[in-house]
C-alpha positions as CSV (number, residue, x, y, z in Angstrom):
1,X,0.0,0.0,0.0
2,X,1.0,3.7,-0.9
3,X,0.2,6.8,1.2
4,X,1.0,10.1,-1.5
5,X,0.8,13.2,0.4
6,X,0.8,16.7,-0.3
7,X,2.6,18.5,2.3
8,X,2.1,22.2,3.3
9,X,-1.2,22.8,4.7
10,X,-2.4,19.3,4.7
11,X,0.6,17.4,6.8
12,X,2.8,20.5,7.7
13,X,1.9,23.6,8.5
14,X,3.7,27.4,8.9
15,X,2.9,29.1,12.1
16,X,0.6,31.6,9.9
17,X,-1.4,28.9,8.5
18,X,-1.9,27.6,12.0
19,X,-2.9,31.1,13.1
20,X,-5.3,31.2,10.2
21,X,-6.7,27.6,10.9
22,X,-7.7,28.2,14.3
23,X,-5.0,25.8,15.3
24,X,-2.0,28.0,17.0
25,X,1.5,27.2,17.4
26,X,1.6,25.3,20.7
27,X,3.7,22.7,22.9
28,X,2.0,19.8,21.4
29,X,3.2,20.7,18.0
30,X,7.0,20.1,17.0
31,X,8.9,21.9,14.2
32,X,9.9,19.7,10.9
33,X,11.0,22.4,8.5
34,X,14.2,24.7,9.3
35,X,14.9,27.9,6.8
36,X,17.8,29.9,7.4
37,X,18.7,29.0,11.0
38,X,14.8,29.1,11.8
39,X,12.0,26.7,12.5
40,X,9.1,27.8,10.0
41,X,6.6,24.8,9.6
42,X,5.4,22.4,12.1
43,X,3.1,19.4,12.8
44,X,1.0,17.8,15.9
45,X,3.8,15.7,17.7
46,X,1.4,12.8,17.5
47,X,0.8,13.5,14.0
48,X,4.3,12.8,13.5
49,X,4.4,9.9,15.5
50,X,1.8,8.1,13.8
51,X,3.4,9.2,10.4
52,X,6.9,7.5,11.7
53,X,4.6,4.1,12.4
54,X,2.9,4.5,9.0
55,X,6.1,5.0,6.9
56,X,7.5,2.1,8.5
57,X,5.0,-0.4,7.0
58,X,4.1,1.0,3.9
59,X,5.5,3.3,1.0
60,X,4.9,6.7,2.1
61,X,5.6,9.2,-0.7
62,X,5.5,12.6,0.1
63,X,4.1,15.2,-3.3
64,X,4.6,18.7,-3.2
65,X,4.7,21.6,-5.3
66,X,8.0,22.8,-3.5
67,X,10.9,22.4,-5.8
68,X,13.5,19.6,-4.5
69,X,15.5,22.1,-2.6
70,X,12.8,23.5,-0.4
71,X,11.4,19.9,0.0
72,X,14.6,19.2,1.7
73,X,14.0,22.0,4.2
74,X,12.0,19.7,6.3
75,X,14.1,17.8,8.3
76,X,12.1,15.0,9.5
77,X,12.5,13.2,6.1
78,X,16.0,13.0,6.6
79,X,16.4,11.9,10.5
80,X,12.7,10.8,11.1
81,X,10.7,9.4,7.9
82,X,12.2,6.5,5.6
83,X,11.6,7.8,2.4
84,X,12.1,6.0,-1.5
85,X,10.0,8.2,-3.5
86,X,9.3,12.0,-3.4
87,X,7.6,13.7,-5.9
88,X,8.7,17.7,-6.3
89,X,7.8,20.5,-8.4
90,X,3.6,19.3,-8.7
91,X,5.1,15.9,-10.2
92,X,7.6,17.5,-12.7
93,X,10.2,15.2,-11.0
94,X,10.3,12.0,-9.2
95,X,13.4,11.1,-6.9
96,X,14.2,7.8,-6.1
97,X,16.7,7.1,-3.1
98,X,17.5,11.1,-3.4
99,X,18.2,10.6,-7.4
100,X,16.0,12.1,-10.1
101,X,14.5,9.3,-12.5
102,X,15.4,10.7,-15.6
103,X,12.6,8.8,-17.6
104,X,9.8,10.4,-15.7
105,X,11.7,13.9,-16.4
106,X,11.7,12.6,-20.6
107,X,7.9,12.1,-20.4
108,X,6.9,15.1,-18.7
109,X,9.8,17.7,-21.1
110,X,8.0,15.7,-23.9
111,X,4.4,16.7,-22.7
112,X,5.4,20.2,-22.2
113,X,6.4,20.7,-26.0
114,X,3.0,19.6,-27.1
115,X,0.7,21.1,-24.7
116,X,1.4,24.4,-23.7
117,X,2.8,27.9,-24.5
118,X,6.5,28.6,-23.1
119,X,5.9,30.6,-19.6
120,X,7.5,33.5,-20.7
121,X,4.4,34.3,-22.9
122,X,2.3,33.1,-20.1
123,X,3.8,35.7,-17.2
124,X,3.6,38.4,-20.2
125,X,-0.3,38.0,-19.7
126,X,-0.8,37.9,-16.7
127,X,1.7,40.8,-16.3
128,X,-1.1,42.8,-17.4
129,X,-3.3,42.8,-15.0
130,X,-1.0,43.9,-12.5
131,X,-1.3,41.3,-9.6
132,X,-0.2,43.0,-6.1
133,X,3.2,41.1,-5.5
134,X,6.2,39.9,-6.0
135,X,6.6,37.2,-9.1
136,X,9.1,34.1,-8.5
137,X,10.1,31.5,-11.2
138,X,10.5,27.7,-9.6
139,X,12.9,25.5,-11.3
140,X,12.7,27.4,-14.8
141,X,9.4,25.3,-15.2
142,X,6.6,27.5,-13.4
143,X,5.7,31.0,-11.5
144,X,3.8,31.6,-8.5
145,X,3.1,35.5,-7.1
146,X,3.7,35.8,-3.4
147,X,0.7,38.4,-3.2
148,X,0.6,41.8,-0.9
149,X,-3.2,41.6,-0.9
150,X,-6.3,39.5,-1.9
151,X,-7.1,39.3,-5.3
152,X,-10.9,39.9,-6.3
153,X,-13.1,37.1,-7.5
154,X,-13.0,38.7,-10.8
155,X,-9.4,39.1,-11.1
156,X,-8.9,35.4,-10.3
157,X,-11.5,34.1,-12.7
158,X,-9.8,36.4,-15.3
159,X,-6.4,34.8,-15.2
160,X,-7.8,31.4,-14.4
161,X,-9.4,31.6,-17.9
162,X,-6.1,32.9,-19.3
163,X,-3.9,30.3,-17.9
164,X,-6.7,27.5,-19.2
165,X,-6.4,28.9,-22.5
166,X,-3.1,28.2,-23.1
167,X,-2.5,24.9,-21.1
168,X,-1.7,26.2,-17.8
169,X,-3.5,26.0,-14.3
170,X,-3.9,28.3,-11.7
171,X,-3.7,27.8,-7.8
172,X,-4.7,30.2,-5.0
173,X,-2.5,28.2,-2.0
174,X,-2.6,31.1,1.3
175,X,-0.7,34.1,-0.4
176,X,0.7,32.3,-3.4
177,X,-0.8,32.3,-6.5
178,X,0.5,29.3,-8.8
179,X,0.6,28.8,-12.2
180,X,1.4,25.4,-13.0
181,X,1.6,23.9,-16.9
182,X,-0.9,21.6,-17.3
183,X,1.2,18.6,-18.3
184,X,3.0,18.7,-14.7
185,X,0.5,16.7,-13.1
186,X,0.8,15.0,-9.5
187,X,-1.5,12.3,-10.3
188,X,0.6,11.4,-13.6
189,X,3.7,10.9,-11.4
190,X,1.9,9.2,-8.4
191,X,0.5,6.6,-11.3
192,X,4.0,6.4,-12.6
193,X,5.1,5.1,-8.6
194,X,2.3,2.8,-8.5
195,X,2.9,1.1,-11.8
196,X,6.7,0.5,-11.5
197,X,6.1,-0.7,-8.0
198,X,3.2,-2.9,-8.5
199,X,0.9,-1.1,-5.8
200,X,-2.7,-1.7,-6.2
201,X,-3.8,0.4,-3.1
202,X,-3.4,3.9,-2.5
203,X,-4.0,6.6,-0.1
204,X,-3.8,10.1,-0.9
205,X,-3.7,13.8,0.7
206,X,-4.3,17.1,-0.6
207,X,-5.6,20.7,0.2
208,X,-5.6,22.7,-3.2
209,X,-6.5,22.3,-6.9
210,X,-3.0,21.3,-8.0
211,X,-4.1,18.2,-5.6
212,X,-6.7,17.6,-7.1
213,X,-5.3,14.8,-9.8
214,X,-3.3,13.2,-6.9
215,X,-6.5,12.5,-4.9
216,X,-8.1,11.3,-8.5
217,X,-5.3,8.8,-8.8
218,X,-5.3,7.3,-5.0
219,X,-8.4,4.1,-4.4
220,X,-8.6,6.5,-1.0
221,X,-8.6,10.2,-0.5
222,X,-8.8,12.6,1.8
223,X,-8.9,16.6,2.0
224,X,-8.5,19.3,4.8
225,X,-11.8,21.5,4.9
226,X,-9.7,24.5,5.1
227,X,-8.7,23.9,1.8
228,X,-9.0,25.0,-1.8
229,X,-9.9,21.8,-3.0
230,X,-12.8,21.4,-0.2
231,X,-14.2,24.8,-1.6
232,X,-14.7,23.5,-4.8
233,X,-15.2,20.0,-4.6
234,X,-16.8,19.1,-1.4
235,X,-20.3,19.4,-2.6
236,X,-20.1,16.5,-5.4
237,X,-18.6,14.3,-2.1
238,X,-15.8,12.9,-4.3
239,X,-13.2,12.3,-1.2
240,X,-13.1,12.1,2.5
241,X,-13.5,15.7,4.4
242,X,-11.7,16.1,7.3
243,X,-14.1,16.9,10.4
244,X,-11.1,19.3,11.6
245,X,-9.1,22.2,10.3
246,X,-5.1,23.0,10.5
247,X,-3.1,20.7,12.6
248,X,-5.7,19.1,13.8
249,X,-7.1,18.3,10.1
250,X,-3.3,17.0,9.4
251,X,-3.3,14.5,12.7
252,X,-6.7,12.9,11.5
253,X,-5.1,12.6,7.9
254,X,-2.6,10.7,9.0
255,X,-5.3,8.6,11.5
256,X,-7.7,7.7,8.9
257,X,-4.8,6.4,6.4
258,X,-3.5,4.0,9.5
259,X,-7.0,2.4,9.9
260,X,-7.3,2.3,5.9
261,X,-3.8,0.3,6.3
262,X,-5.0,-1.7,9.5
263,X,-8.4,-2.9,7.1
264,X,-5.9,-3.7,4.3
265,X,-4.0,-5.7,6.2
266,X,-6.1,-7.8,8.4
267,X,-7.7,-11.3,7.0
268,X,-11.4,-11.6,6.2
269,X,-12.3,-14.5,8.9
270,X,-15.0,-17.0,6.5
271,X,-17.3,-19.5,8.2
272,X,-17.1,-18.7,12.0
């Protein structure tokens, strides 16, 4: 069995998410994430716990729209968390053991050639409508907007439809705004895992829209209700909603994959 996991606000969290969850940085959480000398994300110590368990007894692969560097930021995957796969950049690379798999990488450049316009066309319209922040290019492969203030409805609809129209997506994640090309898909590289491992079962986690063809791929998923995803989704009951927000959201995440595991795992007893 698999567990694929998103990371950042559905299994670790900043201490302004937590703020903003209605979960707050306190002594039951512990940090997992250090940035320039400085602890800046965190997770339920028995969230963490139960994650160490988990990883232990089944292929826990954690998928993130964090480019390999930042992914490597948190700690606990290091020292804590046994970990063969990870999945970086929305699913534009797949490490195996800490190396890239350069087939995955040949599929996905491929993809990207057929699909979509080059991102230097695509930040030239959204340029236009002046979004209020700071623009930063991840991997030469996609941009995100770290944004001063909220965007309207309107404004996001507008470059929504923009990015669509020349196969890219758009993400509102907190204050970054992602735009994603539409070939770099989680779910692809999540299938990718599953096929070259043989893995029939799997679990998955995610909070926003660039999750959304993660939890499509996974026999199991769940979502945060603070989410992205849970705004748009939740109504057409497609996954598992979380009866908790923030940390607390992440904790019973991690709880609900253990039982799926425990039910995978344990006999069907015929003709007592």
């Amino acid at each position: 069995m698999m567990f694929a996991s998103d990371l950042d606000r559905t299994l670790i969290y900043s201490e302004r998410a937590l703020y903003e969850m209605g979960t707050p940085l306190n002594k039951r959480m512990v940090p997992v994430e250090i940035s320039k000398g400085q602890y800046v994300s965190y997770m339920k110590a028995i969230a963490l716990d139960s994650l160490k368990e988990l990883a232990e007894n089944l292929l826990f692969v954690p998928v993130t729209t964090r480019t390999y560097e930042q992914y490597k930021r948190i700690f606990i995957f290091e020292k804590d968390i046994p970990i063969t796969y990870s999945v970086t950049s929305n699913g534009a690379n797949i490490h195996y053991k800490g190396e890239i798999l350069s087939d995955w990488t040949k599929v996905v450049q491929d993809k990207l050639a057929e699909q979509c316009v080059q991102k230097e066309k695509l930040i030239d319209l959204v340029n236009r409508h002046a979004l209020p922040g700071t623009m930063k290019i991840a991997d030469d492969l996609f941009f995100y907007y770290i944004l001063a203030q909220k965007i309207t409805p309107e404004t996001k609809k507008l470059i929504g439809e923009i990015a669509s129209e020349n196969g890219w997506k758009m993400s509102l994640q907190g204050r970054k705004l992602y735009f994603m090309p539409a070939p770099v898909c989680k779910g692809e590289a999540v299938k990718f895992i599953q096929k070259r491992e043989g893995i029939q079962i799997a679990a998955g986690a995610g909070d926003s829209l660039l999750d959304f063809p993660l939890l499509d791929a996974c026999t199991q998923s769940f979502m945060p209700q603070h989410g992205e995803l849970a705004e748009e989704v939740q109504a057409r009951n497609l996954y598992t909603v979380t009866k908790y927000s923030g940390a607390d959201a992440g904790e019973e995440i991690i709880e609900s994959v253990k039982q799926l595991y425990n039910r995978s795992t344990t006999p069907l007893l015929e003709n007592l």
